[in-house]
C-alpha positions in Angstrom: 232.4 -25.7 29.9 228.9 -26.7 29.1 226.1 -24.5 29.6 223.6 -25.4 32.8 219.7 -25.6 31.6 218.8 -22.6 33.6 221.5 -20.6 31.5 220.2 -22.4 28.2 216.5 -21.5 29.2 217.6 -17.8 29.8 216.6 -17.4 33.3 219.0 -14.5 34.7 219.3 -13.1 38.4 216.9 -10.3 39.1 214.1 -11.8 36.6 210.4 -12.3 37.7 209.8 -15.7 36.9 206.2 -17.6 36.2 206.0 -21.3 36.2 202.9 -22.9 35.2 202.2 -26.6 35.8 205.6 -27.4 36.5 207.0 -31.1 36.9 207.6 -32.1 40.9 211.1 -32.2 40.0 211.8 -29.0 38.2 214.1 -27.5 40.9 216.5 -30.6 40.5 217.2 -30.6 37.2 217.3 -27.0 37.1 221.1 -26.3 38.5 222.3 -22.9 39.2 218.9 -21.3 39.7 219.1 -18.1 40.6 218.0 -17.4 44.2 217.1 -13.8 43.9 215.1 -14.2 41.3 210.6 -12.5 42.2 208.5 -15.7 41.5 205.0 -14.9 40.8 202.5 -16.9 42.2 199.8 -16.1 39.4 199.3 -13.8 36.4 199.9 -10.8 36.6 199.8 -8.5 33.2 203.4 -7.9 31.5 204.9 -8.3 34.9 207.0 -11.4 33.7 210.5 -11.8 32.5 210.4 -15.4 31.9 207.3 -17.8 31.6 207.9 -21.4 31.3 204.2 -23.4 30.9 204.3 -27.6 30.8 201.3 -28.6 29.3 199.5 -31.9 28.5 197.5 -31.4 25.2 197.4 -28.9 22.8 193.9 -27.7 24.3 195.5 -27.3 27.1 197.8 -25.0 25.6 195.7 -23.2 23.8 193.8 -22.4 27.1 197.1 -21.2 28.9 198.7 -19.6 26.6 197.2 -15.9 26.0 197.0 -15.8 29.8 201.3 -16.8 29.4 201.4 -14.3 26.7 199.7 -11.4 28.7 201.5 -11.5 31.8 204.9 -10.9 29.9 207.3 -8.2 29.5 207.2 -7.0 25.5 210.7 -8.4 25.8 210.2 -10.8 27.9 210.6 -14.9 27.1 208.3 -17.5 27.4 209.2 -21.7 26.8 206.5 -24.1 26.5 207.4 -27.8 27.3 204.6 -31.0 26.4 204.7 -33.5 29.3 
C-alpha cells in the first residue's frame, strides 16, 4: 500500500508541529494528519519536531529560515517547499 504525504513528510502522532506560510489547502491534501499532534502558533526555540516553511523567493527563505532552524529539536525535521 502506498505511503500517504503526511507519512512521506514524517509527521508522527505526538510531534509539535510549525507550519509557516502554508497553502489554503494544506489540510486537504495532507490525508491521515495526525489529530493529536501540539501545533505552534509561532517560534518558539528548539520546541519543534517538524517545521514545514513554503516560501516564494529565495530571499524569502533566507529570511525564514534561521528562525525555522532555531525553533527545532536537534533532531527534529524541517521541509521547505517553493510555491
Amino acid at each position: 500500500m502506498s505511503r500517504t504525504l503526511t507519512q512521506k513528510l514524517g509527521i508522527k502522532p505526538g510531534y509539535k508541529v510549525w507550519l509557516v506560510n502554508i497553502p489554503d489547502h494544506y489540510y486537504d491534501i495532507l490525508i491521515g494528519f495526525p489529530e493529536d499532534i501540539d501545533l505552534m502558533e509561532e517560534a518558539d526555540d528548539m520546541a519543534a519536531d517538524f517545521v514545514h516553511v513554503f516560501v516564494y523567493s529565495e530571499e524569502e527563505l533566507e529570511t525564514l529560515f534561521p528562525v525555522c532552524k532555531s525553533s527545532l529539536k536537534k533532531d527534529g525535521m524541517r521541509w521547505v517547499s517553493y510555491y
